[in-house]
C-alpha positions in Angstrom: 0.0 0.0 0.0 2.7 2.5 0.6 4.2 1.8 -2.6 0.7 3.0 -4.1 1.2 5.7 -2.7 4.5 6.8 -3.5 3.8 6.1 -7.1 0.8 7.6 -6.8 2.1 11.3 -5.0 4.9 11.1 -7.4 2.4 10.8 -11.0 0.9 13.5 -9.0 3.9 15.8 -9.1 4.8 14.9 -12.6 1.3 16.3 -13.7 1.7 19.2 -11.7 5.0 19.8 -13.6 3.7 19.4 -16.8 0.7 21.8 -15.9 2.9 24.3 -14.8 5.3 23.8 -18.2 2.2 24.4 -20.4 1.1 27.5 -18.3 4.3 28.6 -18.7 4.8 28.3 -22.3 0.9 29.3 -23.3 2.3 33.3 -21.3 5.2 32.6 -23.4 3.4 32.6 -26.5 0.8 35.4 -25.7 3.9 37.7 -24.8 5.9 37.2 -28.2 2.4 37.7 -30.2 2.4 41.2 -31.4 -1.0 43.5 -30.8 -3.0 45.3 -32.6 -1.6 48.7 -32.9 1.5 47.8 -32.5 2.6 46.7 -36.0 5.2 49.8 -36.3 7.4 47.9 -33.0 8.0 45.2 -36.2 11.1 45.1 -38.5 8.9 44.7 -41.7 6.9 48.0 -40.4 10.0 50.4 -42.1 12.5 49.9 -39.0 10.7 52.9 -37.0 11.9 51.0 -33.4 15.6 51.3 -35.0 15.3 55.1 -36.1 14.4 56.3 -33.0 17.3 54.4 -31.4 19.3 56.0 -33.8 17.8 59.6 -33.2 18.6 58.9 -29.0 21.8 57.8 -30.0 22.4 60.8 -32.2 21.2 63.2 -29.4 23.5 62.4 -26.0 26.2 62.1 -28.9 26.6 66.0 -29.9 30.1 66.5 -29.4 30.2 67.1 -26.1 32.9 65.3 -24.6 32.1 65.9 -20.9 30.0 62.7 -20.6 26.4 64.1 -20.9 24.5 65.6 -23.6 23.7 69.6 -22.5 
């Protein structure tokens, strides 16, 4: 009888485990998904996300060479 129940808390966990794994991956999945409205965030959208990196870039880079941007 105890070795029923050892196999039997120990399926137990293995489900839980599982459960968890595909709870895990399903927030996973939602995250990557992009939204509606946020099509521009995408490299096929004209690389808008990479110009304004390039514009902050550009501005604490003025020519200043006291370490900050004013």
């Amino acid at each position: 009888m105890a070795a029923a129940a050892a196999t039997a808390a120990t399926v137990t966990k293995l489900v839980l485990v599982v459960v968890l794994l595909m709870h895990v991956s399903g927030v996973l999945a939602a995250a990557a998904r992009t939204l509606p409205g946020e099509e521009w965030l995408t490299p096929e959208a004209g690389g808008v996300v990479r110009t304004v990196v390039e514009m902050l870039v550009g501005s604490k880079s003025n020519g200043n060479d006291n370490g900050h941007c004013c």
